[in-house]
C-alpha positions as a Markdown table, in Angstrom:
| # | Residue | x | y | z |
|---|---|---|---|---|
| 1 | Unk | 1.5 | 20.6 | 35.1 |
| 2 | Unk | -0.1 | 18.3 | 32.1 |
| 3 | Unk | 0.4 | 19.7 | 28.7 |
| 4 | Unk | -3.2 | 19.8 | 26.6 |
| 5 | Unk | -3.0 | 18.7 | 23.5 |
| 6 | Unk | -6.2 | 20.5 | 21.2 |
| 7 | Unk | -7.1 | 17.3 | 19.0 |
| 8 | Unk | -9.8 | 19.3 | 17.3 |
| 9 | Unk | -10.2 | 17.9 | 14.2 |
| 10 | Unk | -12.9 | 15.0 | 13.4 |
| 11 | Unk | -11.9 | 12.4 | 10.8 |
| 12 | Unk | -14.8 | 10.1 | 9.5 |
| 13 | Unk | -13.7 | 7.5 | 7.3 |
| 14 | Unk | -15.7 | 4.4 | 5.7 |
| 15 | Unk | -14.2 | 1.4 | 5.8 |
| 16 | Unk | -14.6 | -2.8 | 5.1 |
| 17 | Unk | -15.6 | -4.0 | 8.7 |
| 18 | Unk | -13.5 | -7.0 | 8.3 |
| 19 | Unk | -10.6 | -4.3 | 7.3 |
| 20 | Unk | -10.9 | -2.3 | 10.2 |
| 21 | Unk | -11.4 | -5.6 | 12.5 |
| 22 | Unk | -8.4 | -6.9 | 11.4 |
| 23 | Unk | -6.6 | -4.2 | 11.4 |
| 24 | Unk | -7.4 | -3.2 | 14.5 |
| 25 | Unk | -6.2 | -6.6 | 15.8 |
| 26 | Unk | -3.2 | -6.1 | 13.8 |
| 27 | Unk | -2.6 | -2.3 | 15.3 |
| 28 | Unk | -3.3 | -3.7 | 18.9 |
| 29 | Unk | -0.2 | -5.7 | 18.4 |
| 30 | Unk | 2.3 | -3.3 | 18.0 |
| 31 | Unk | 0.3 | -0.8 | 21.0 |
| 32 | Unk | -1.2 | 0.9 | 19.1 |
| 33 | Unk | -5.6 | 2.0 | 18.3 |
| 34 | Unk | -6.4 | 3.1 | 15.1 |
| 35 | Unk | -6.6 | 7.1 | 16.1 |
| 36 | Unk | -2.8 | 7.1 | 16.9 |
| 37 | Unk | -2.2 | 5.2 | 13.3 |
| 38 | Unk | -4.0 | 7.7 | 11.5 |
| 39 | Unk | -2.6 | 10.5 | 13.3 |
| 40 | Unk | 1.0 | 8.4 | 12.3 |
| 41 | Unk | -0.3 | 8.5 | 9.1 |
| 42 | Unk | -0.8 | 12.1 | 8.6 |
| 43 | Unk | 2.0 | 13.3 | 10.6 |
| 44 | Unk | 4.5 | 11.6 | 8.0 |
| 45 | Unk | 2.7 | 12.5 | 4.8 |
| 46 | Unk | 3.0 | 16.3 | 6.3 |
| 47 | Unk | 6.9 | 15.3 | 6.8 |
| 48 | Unk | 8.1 | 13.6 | 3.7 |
| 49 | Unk | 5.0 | 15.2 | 1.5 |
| 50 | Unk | 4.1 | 11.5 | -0.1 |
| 51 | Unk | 2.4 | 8.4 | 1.6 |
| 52 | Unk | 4.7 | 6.5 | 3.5 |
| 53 | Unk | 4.3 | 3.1 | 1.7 |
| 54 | Unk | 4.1 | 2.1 | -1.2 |
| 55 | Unk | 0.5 | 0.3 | -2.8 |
| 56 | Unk | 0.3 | -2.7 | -2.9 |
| 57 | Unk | -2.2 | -5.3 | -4.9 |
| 58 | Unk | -3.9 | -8.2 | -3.4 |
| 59 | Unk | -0.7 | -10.5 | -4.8 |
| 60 | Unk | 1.8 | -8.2 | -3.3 |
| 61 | Unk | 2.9 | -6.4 | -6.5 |
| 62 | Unk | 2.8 | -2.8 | -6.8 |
| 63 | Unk | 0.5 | -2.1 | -9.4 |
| 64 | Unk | 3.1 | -1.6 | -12.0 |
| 65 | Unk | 4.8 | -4.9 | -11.4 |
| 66 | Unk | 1.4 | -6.5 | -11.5 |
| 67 | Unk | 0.5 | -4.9 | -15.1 |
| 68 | Unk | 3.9 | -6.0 | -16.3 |
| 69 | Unk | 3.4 | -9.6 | -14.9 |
| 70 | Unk | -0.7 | -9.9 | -16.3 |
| 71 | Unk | 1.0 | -8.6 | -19.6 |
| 72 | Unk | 3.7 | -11.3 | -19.4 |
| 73 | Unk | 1.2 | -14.1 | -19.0 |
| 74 | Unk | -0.5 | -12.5 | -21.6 |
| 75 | Unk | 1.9 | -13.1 | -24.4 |
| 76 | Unk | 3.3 | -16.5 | -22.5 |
| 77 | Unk | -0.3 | -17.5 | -23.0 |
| 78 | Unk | -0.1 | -16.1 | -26.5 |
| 79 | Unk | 3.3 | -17.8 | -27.5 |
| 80 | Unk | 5.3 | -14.9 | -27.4 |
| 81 | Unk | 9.0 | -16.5 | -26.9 |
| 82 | Unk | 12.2 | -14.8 | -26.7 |
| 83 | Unk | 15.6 | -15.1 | -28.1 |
| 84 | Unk | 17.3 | -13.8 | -25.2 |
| 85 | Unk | 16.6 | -12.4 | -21.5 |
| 86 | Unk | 17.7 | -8.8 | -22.8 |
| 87 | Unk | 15.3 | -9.0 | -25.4 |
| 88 | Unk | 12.8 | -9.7 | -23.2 |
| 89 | Unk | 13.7 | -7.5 | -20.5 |
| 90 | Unk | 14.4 | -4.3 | -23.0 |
| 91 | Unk | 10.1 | -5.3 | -24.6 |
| 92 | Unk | 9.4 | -5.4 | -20.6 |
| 93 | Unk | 10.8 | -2.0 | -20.1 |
């Protein structure tokens, strides 16, 4: 006897067309469509009760590594200079 699974529930989400193209491409690699990724997706937020990744920008930088670097050029650009790495890292911080 085949369990039945009740997948009631109808997500409908907008998205880039080139995103989902490519990431369906990417999900077909690994198995999987993009139903069972969401589903994924939503299974471990219920779990751990947070996203299961971490953002990322464009350049690979979480956002807060990327303000930190945009405000480094900034004052690079600027002529900020330091005396010594713990200087700058404690005016990073």
């Amino acid at each position: 006897m085949a369990a039945i699974i009740n997948k009631g529930a109808i997500i409908q989400v907008r998205v880039n067309a080139q995103i989902k193209k490519n990431a369906q491409k990417a999900l077909k690699g690994m198995g999987l469509d993009i139903s069972t990724a969401v589903n994924m997706l939503l299974h471990q937020v219920v779990i751990t009760q947070r996203m299961p990744f971490e953002s990322r920008t464009i350049n690979g930088f979480t956002p807060a590594q990327e303000r930190m670097y945009i405000a480094a050029a900034k004052d690079l650009k600027n002529g900020k200079l330091y005396s010594s790495v713990d200087e700058m890292m404690d005016d990073i911080k």
